[in-house]
C-alpha positions in Angstrom: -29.0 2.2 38.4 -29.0 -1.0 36.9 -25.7 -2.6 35.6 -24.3 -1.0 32.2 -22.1 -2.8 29.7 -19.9 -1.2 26.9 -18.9 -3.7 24.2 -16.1 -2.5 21.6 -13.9 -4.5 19.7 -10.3 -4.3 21.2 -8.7 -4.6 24.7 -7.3 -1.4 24.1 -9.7 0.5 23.3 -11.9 -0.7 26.2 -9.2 0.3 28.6 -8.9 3.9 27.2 -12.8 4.2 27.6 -12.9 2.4 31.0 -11.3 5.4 32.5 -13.7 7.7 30.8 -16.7 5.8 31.8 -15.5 5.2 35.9 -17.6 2.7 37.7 -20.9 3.1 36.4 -19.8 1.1 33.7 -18.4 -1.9 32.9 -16.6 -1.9 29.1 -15.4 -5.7 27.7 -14.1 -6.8 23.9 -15.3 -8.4 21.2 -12.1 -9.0 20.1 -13.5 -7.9 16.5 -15.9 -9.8 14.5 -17.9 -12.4 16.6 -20.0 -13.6 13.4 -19.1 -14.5 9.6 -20.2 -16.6 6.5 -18.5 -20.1 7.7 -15.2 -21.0 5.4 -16.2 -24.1 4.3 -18.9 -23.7 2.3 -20.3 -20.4 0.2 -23.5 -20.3 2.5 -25.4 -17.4 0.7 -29.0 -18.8 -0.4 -28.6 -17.6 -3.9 -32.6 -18.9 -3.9 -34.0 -17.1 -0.8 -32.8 -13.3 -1.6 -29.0 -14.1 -1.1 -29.6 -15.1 2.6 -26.0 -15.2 4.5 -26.1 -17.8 7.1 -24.0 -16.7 9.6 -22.3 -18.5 12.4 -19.9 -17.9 15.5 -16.8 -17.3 14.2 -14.8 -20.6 16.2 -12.1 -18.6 17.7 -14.8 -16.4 19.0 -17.1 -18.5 20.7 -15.4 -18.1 24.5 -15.7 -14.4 24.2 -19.6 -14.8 23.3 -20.0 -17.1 26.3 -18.2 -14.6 28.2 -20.5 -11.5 27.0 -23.8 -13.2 27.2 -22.5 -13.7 30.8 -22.1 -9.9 31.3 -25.0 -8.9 29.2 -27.7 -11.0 31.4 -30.0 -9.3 33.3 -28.4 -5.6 32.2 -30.0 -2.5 32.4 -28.5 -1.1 29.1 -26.1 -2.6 26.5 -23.9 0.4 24.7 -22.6 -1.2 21.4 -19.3 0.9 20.7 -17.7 -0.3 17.5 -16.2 2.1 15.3 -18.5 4.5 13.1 -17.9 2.9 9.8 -19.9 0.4 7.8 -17.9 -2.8 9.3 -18.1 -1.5 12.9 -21.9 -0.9 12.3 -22.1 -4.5 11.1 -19.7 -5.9 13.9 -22.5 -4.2 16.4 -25.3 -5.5 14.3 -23.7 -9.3 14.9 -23.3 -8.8 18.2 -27.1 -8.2 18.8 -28.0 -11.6 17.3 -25.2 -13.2 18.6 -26.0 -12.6 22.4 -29.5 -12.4 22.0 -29.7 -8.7 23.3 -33.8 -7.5 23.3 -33.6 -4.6 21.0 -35.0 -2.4 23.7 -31.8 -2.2 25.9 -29.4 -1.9 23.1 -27.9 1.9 22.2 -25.5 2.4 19.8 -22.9 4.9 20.4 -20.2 6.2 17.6 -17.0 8.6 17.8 -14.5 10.0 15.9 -12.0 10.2 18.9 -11.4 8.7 22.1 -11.3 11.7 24.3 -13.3 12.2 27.5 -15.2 15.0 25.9 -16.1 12.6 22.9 -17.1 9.4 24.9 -19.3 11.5 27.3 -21.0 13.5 24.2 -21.6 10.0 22.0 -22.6 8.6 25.7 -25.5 11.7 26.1 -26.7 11.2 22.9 -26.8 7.5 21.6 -28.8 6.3 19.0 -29.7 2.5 17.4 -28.0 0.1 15.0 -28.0 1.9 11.7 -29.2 -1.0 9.0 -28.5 1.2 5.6 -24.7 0.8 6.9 -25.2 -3.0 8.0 -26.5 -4.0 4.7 -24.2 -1.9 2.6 -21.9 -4.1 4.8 -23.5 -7.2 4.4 -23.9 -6.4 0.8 -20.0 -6.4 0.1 -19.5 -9.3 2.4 -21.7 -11.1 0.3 -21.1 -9.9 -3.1 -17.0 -11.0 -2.2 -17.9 -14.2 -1.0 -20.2 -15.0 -4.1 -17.3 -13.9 -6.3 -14.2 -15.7 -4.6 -16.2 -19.2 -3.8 -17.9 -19.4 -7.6 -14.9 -18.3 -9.4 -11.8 -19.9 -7.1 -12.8 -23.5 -8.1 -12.5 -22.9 -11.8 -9.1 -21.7 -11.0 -8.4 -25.1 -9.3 -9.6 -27.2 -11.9 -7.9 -25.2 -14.7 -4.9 -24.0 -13.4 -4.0 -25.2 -10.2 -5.4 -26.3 -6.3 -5.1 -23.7 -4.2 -5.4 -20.6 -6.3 -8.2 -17.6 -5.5 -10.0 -14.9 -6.8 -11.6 -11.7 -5.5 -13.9 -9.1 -6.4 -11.7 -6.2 -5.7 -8.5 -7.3 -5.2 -8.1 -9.1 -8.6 -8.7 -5.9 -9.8 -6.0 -4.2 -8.3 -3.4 -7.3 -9.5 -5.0 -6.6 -13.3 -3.6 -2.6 -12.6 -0.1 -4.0 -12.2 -0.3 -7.0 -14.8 -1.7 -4.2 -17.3 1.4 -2.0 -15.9 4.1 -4.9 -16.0 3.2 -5.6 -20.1 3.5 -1.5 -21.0 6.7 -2.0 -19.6 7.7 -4.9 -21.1 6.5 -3.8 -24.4 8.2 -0.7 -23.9 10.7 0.5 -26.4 13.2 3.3 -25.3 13.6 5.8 -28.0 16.8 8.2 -27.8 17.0 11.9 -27.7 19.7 14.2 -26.9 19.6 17.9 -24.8 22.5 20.7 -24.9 23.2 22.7 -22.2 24.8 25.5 -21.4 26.9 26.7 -18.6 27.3 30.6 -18.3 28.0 33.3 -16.5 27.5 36.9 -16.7 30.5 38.4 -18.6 33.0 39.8 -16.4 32.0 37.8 -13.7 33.9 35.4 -12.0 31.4 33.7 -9.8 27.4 33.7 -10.6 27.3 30.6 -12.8 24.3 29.0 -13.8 22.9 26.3 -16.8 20.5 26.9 -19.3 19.4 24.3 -21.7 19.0 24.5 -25.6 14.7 25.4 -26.0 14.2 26.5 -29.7 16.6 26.3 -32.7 13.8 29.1 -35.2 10.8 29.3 -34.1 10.5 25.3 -33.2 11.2 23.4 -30.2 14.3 21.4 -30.6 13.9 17.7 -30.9 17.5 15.8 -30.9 17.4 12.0 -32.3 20.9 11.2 -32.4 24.5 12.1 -31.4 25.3 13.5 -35.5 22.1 16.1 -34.4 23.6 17.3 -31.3 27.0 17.6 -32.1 25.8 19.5 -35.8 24.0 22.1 -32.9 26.9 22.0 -30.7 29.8 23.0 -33.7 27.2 25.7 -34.9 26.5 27.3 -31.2 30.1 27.5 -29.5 30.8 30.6 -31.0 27.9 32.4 -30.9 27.3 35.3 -28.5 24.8 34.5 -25.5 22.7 37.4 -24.4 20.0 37.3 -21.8 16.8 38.3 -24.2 13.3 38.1 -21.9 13.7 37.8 -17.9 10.0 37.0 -16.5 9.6 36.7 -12.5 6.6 36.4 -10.9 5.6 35.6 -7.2 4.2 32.3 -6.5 2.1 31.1 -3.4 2.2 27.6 -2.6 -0.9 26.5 -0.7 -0.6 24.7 2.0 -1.7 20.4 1.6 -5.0 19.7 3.4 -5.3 17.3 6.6 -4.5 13.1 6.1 -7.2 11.3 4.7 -6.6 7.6 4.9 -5.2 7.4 1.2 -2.9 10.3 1.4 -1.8 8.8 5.3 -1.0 5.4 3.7 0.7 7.2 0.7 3.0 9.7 2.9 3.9 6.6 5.0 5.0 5.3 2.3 7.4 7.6 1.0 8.6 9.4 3.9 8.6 6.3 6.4 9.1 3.5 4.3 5.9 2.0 5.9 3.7 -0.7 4.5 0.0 -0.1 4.0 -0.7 -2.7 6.7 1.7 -1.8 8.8 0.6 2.6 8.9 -3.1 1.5 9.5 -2.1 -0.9 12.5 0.0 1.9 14.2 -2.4 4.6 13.6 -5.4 2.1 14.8 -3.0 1.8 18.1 -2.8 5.7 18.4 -6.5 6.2 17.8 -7.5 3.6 20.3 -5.5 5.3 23.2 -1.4 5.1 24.5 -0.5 4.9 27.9 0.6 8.8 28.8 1.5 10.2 32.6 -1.8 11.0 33.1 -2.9 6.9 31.9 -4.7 6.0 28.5 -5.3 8.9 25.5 -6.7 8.5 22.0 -4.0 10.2 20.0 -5.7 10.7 17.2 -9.0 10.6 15.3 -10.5 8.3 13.7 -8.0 7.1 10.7 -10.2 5.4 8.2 -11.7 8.6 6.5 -11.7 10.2 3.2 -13.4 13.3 4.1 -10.9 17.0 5.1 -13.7 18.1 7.4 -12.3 19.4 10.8 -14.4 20.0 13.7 -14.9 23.4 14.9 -12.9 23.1 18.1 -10.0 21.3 16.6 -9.6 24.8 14.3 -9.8 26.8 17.1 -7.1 24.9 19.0 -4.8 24.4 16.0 -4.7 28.1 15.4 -4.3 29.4 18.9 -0.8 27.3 18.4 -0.4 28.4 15.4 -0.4 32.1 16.8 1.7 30.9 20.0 4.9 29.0 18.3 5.0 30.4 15.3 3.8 33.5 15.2 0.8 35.5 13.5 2.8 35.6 10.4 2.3 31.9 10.1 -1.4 32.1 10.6 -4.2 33.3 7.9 -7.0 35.6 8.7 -9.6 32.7 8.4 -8.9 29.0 8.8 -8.3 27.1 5.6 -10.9 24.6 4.0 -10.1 22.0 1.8 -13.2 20.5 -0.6 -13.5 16.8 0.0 -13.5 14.8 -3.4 -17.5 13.8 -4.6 -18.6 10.5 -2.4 -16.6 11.7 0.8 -18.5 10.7 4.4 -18.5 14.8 5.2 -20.1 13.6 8.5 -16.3 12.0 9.0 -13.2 14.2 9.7 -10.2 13.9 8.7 -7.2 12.4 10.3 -5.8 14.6 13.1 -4.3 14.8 16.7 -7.5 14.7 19.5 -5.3 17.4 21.7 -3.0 19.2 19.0 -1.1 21.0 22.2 0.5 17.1 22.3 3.0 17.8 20.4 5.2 15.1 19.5 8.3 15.7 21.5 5.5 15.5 24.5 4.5 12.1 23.3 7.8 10.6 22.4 8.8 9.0 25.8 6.0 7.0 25.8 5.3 5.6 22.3 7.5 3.1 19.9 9.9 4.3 17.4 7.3 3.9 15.1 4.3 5.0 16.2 6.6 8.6 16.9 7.2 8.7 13.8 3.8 8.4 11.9 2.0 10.7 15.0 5.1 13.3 14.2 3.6 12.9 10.6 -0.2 13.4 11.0 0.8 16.1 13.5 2.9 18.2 11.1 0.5 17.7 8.4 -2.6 19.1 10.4 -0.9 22.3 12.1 0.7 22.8 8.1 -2.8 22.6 6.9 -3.8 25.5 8.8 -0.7 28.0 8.3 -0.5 30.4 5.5 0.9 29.8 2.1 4.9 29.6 1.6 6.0 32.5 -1.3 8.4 31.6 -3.8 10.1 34.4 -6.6 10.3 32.3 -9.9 12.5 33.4 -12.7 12.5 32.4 -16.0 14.8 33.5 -18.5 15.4 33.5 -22.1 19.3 33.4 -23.7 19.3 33.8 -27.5 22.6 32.1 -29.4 22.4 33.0 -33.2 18.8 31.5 -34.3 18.5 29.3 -31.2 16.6 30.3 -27.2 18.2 28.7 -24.1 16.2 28.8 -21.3 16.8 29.1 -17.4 14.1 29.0 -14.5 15.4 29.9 -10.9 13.0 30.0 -7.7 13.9 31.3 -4.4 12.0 30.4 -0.9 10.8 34.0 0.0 8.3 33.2 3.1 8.3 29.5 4.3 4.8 29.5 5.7 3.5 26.0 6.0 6.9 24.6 4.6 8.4 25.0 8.2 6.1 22.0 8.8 6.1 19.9 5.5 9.6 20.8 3.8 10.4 23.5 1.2 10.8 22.5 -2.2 14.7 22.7 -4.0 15.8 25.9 -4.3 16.9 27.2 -8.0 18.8 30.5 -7.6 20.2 32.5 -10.8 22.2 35.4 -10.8 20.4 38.7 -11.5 20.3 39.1 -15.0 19.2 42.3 -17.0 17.8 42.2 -21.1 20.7 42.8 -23.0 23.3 41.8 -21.0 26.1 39.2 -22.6 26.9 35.9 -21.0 30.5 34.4 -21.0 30.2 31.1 -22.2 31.9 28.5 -20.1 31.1 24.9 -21.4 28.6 23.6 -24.2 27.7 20.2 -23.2 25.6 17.6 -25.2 24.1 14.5 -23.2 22.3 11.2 -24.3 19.3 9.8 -23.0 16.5 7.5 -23.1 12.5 7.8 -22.4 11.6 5.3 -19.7 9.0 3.2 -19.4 6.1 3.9 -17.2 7.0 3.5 -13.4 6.1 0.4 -11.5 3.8 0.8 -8.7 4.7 0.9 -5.2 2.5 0.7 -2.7 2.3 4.6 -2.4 1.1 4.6 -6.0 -1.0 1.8 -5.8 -2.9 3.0 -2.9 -3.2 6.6 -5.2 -4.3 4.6 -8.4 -6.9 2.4 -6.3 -8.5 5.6 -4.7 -8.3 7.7 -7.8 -10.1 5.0 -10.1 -12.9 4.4 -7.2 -11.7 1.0 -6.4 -12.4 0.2 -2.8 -12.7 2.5 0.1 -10.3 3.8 3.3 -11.1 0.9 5.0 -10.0 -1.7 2.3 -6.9 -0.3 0.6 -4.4 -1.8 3.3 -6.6 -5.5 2.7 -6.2 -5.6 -0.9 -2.2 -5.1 -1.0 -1.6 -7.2 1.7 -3.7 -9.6 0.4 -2.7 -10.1 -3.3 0.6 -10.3 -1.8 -0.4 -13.0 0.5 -1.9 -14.9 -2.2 1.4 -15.2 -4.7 0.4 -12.9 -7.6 2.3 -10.1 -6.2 6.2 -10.1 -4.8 7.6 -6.8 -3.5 10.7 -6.5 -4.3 13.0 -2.9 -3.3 9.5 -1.0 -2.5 7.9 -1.7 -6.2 5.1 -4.2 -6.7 5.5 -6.7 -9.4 3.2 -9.2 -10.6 4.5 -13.1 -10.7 3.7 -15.2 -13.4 1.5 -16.8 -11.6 -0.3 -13.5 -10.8 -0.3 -12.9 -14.7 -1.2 -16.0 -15.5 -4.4 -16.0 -12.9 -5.3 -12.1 -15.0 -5.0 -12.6 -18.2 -7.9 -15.8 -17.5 -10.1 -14.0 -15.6 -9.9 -11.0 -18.2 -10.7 -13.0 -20.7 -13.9 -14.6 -18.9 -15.0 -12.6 -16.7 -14.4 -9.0 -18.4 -17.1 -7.2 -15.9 -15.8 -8.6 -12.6 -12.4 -7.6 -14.0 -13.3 -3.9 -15.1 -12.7 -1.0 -13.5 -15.0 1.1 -14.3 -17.5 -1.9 -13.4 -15.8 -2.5 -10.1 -16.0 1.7 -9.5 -19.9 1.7 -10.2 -20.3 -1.2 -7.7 -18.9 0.7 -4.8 -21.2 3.7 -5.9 -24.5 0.9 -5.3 -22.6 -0.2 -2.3 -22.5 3.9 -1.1 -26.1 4.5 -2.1 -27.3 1.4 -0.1 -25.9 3.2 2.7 -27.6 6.4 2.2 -31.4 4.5 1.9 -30.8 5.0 -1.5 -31.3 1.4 -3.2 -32.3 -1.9 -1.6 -29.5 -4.1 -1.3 -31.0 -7.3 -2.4 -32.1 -5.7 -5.8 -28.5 -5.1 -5.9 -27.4 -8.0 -5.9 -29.6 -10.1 -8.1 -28.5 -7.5 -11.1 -24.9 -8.6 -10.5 -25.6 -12.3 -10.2 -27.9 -12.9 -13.1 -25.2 -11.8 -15.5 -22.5 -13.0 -13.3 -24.0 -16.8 -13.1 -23.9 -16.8 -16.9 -20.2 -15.9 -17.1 -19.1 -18.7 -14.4 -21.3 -21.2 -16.9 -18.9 -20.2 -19.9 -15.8 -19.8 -18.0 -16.0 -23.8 -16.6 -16.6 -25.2 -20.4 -14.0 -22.2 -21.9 -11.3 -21.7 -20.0 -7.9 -23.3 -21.1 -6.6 -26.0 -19.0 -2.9 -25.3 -17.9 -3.0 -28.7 -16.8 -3.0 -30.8 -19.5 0.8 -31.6 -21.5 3.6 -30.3 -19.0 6.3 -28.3 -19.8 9.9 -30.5 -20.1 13.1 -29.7 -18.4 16.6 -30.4 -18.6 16.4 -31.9 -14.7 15.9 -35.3 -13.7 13.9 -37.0 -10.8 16.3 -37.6 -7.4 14.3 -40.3 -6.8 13.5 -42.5 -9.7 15.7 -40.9 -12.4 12.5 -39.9 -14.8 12.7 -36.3 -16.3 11.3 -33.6 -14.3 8.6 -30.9 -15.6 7.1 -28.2 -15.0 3.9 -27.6 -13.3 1.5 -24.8 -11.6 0.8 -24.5 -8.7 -0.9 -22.4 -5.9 2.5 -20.5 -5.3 4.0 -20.4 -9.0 5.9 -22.9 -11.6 7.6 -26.0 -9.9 9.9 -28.6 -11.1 7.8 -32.2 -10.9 8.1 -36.3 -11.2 6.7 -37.1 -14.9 5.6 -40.3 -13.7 3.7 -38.9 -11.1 1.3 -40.0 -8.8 3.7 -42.6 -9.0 6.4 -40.7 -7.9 5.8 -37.5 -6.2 9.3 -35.9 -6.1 9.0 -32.2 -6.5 11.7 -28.9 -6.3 11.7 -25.2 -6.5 12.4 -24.2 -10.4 16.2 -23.3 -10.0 16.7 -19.1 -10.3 20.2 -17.1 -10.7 20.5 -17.3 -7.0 19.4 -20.7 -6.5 21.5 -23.1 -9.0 20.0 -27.1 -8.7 23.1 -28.9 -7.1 22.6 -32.3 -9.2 23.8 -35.5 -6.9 23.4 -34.0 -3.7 23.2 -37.2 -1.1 22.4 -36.9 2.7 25.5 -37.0 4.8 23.3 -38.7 7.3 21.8 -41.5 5.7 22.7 -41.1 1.9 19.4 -40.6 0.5 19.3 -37.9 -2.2 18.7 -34.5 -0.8 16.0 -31.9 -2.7 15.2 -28.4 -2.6 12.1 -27.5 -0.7 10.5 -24.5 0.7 9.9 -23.3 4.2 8.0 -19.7 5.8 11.7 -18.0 5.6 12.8 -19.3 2.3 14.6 -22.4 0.1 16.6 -25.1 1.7 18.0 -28.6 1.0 16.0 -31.3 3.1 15.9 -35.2 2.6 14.1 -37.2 1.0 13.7 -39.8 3.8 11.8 -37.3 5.6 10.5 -37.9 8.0 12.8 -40.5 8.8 15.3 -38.4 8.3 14.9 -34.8 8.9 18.5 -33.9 7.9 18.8 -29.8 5.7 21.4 -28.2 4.7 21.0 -24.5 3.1 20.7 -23.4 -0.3 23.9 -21.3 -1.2 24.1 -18.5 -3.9 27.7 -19.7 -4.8 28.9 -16.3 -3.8 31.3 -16.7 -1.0 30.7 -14.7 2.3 32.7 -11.2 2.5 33.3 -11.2 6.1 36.8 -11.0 6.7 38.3 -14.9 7.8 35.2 -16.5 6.9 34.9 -19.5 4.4 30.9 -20.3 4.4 28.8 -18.7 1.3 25.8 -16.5 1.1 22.1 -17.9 1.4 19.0 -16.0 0.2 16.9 -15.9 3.4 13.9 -14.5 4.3 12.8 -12.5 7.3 9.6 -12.9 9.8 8.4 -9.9 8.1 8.5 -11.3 4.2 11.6 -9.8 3.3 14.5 -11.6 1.3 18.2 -11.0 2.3 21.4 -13.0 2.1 22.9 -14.4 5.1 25.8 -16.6 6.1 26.0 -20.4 5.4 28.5 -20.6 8.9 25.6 -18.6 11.0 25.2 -18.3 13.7 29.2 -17.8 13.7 29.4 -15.8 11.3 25.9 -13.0 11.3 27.2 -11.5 8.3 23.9 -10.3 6.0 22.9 -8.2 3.2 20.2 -7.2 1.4 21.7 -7.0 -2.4 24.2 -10.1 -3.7 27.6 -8.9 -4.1 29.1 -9.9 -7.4 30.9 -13.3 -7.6 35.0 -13.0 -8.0 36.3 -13.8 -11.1 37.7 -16.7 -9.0 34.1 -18.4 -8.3 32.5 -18.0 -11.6 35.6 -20.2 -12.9 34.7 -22.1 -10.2 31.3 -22.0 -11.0 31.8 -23.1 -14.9 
């Protein structure tokens, strides 16, 4: 037998499937993509059918040497990338990149990295599927055609730097659109009455029920004069329990992890960012060193299809049946209907061996990959167990002409919720018709509606899904990117659009309405799905969008307001030359600027509440005048000799530092990861840090003034 090579994308993935494989193979990385549409120019051939013109991506071009030095002369070349569209395509460049004759290339695909997987996909491979490549190629080129046509009108109207995308300015126009309903917002008040009781004669048993109906209407409270009237009418009136309904509920059990729910859960329960779940989870499905060497964890985790593969049933309920007992496990195994568009030939997101159960595991993974395995474990033995049975209660307490209400539930079988968590329990005391309640306390309360939410990324990730925006595979990009890009700043798990991010929105919804739509951008991944499935050619595709699309950019160049043209004043002054300062765009938001520039190219952060401008700030080191400038973890003084002097000095908040002893004050800082906090001035002395500002004393904001 000839020599056999195995090319997949990372180092640890080719390790897991090394030991698989033994000897009669020899598996190397691509290390990922090895081809790509160069940066520095758009080349697509708009002319000759949207023709890419690829090229080795730079970084990449030692590890093509290297693999067209192991491909030569062998027998067979297995192309391994994972089963989705860009794994398809990454296998697809990797053909034309090394040259390989099309007659000793296989393609092989698997959900999991399990011996029993690698030697079925290894038995049975096939060839480079091209409905998936040009569905690929097909996005690749639509975004590039998109962010390289539409990016320089934001540079020469706004500001250098700035970009667009197809997608993901889509995403920021969800939060923009969510930001203004909750500016706009107005809170209108309203008022509820409730009641504590208990049943007459009782000295424990107490419960609340609040005020329903006054007649036959529900009430409505405005004002404080309207609940108080209600209040003096009611707290003398008899309360007697007048309907009890109770009925037995069954809560179903949540299906398997698809890749928006994993994200979502990760979220909430784990505090994890998008980015950060699908790198963990591509680190468990790609294999972890155990006793017994490298295992695949877990299946394949970009997915949005609840299918689960015969055997994986049949093991989860033999455990079922063994640690929980057949109480816990339903007659046939439960089958959840993937939403319309779902890959069924994918499966959802599971453990490869469930008997690895995560106390197994723990000695050999991170803190955090425990704790998301922990999670997609739970949630796939739960999605198998029976239903958890709750008694509800609801109850009806008439007062003169007005109806109370109570609702109690009670956990009567846990079922899947020994897994996934039970909700609150609600108990009441048994109540009969008829019977008379003492009445303890009659209690008014004010309160406000409240604007819409702001998204987090849980939320975002839900919306994106739910309104056919992007695909498993692309939900972590997008919020990482928009973030990345300035028009998005997380701040205590909610995303909020900058003014820079409304600014860029509000343009591009004005002139280019169909890039920006959702519906639009929905349909779009509905061509991109039926290129896939052979069902439309993706050229055709592509020439309907630009036609249209090549108008817009047209009338968007001559339209679009310039935000460049009179600056906005400000009450600073140059350091340098003593000219007023104004305001400007730029790529990363406003900024304070020279008016006379280009003669004079002093610029500084716009001051914020925790970042005052210190006027007259000179150098202690050679006197020149010191100015605010930014650096990857946050504000700081530098010089403006640099770089003949390279003399900084942080930006304090004014607030002085609470550590016991210490006299240095707190600076907004930011962290490798992206995240602001407030250290020290005297570190590293004095490691003192927080995440929230602490109030100032009245002492400093005397100072202060």
């Amino acid at each position: 037998m000839g020599k056999r090579i195995v090319i997949v994308e990372s180092p640890t993935k080719a390790k897991t499937i090394n030991k698989f494989l033994g000897s009669k193979y020899k598996v190397c990385s691509s290390m990922g993509h090895v081809r790509d549409l160069p940066e520095s120019k758009l080349a697509v051939d708009v002319e000759k059918d949207f023709e890419p013109q690829y090229q080795i991506i730079p970084s990449r071009r030692e590890v093509v040497k290297t693999l067209k030095e192991e491909t030569k002369g062998a027998e067979l070349v297995y192309l391994a990338p994972d089963k989705d569209r860009e794994g398809e395509a990454i296998a697809w460049h990797l053909c034309h990149a090394l040259k390989l004759p099309e007659d000793k290339v296989r393609r092989v695909v698997f959900n999991e990295i399990t011996p029993e997987a690698i030697e079925k996909a290894f038995q049975y491979p096939s060839t480079i599927d091209m409905n998936k490549v040009n569905a690929q190629q097909a996005r690749r080129i639509l975004d590039r055609l998109v962010g390289y046509q539409i990016s320089p009108i934001l540079w020469k109207k706004v500001a250098k730097g700035l970009s667009a995308g197809r997608v993901q300015s889509v995403a920021v126009r969800l939060l923009v659109e969510r930001e203004k309903e909750i500016q706009a917002f107005k809170p209108q008040e309203y008022w509820e009455i409730t009641a504590r009781l208990r049943p007459k004669g009782s000295k424990e048993d107490e419960f609340f029920a609040k005020l329903w109906k006054e007649g036959e209407k529900e009430v409505a409270l405005h004002n404080e004069a309207e609940a108080r009237r209600l209040v003096g009418f009611l707290k003398n009136s008899k309360f007697v329990v007048s309907e009890v309904t109770k009925q037995r509920r069954r809560n179903a059990p949540p299906p398997p992890f698809i890749t928006s729910q994993l994200q979502q859960q990760a979220s909430i329960q784990l505090r994890f960012s998008t980015k950060k779940t699908m790198l963990l989870a591509q680190q468990l499905y790609e294999g972890v060193d155990l006793a017994e060497g490298p295992v695949g964890l877990i299946t394949y985790m970009r997915t949005d299809s609840y299918h689960l593969a015969q055997g994986a049933l049949e093991a989860v309920r033999s455990l079922i049946l063994q640690e929980f007992g057949k109480d816990y496990l339903p007659p046939a195994p439960n089958h959840f209907p993937s939403r319309k568009g779902a890959q069924e030939a994918h499966e959802a997101i599971r453990p490869t061996y469930v008997e690895l159960t995560p106390g197994r595991v723990k000695p050999y993974l991170t803190e955090d990959q425990y704790k998301l395995y922990e999670l997609i474990w739970r949630r796939f033995v739960a999605c198998q167990m029976t239903p958890a049975l709750y008694d509800l209660t609801d109850v009806k307490i008439t007062a003169n002409n007005c109806i109370f209400r109570a609702k109690g539930r009670v956990l009567i079988f846990p079922g899947h919720t020994l897994l996934t968590g039970s909700m609150e329990e609600e108990a009441l005391p048994e109540l009969e018709v008829g019977k008379e309640l003492e009445l303890l306390e009659l209690e008014p309360s004010q309160h406000f509606t409240e604007p819409p939410p702001r998204y987090t990324e849980a939320t975002l990730v839900k919306a994106l899904e739910k309104n056919g925006i992007g695909r498993p595979s692309t939900y972590a990009p997008i919020i990482s990117t928009i973030q990345d890009r300035g028009y998005v700043k997380k701040e205590n798990s909610t995303l909020i659009p900058t003014e820079l991010g409304i600014l860029v929105t509000d343009k591009l919804v004005q002139h280019f309405p169909r890039i920006l739509d959702v519906e639009f951008t929905s349909s779009m991944e509905e061509r991109l799905d039926e290129i896939e499935e052979a069902k439309a050619d993706w050229v055709s595709i592509l020439k309907e969008f630009y036609g249209p699309f090549k108008v817009e950019l047209g009338k968007a160049m001559e339209e679009m307001r310039s935000e460049k043209g009179t600056a906005e004043e400000s009450e600073h002054t140059c350091k340098l030359c003593g000219s007023p300062m104004v305001i400007r765009w730029s790529k990363t938001g406003k900024f304070l600027g020279c008016s006379t520039y280009p003669k004079c190219e002093f610029t500084m952060p716009l001051p914020t509440d925790h970042q005052p401008v210190m006027e007259g700030t000179p150098c202690d080191k050679c006197g020149s005048p010191m100015a605010i400038k930014s650096g990857p973890y946050g504000n700081f003084w530098g010089c403006t000799s640099y770089p003949k002097c390279k003399n900084v000095k942080p930006v304090t908040t004014g607030v002085k530092c609470p550590q016991e002893g210490c006299d240095g004050e707190l600076v907004q800082r930011r962290s490798k990861k992206g995240r602001k906090f407030f250290g020290c001035s005297k570190y590293p002395q004095c490691k003192y840090v927080t995440y929230k500002l602490p109030e100032k004393t009245p002492a400093q904001e005397t100072a202060a003034s």
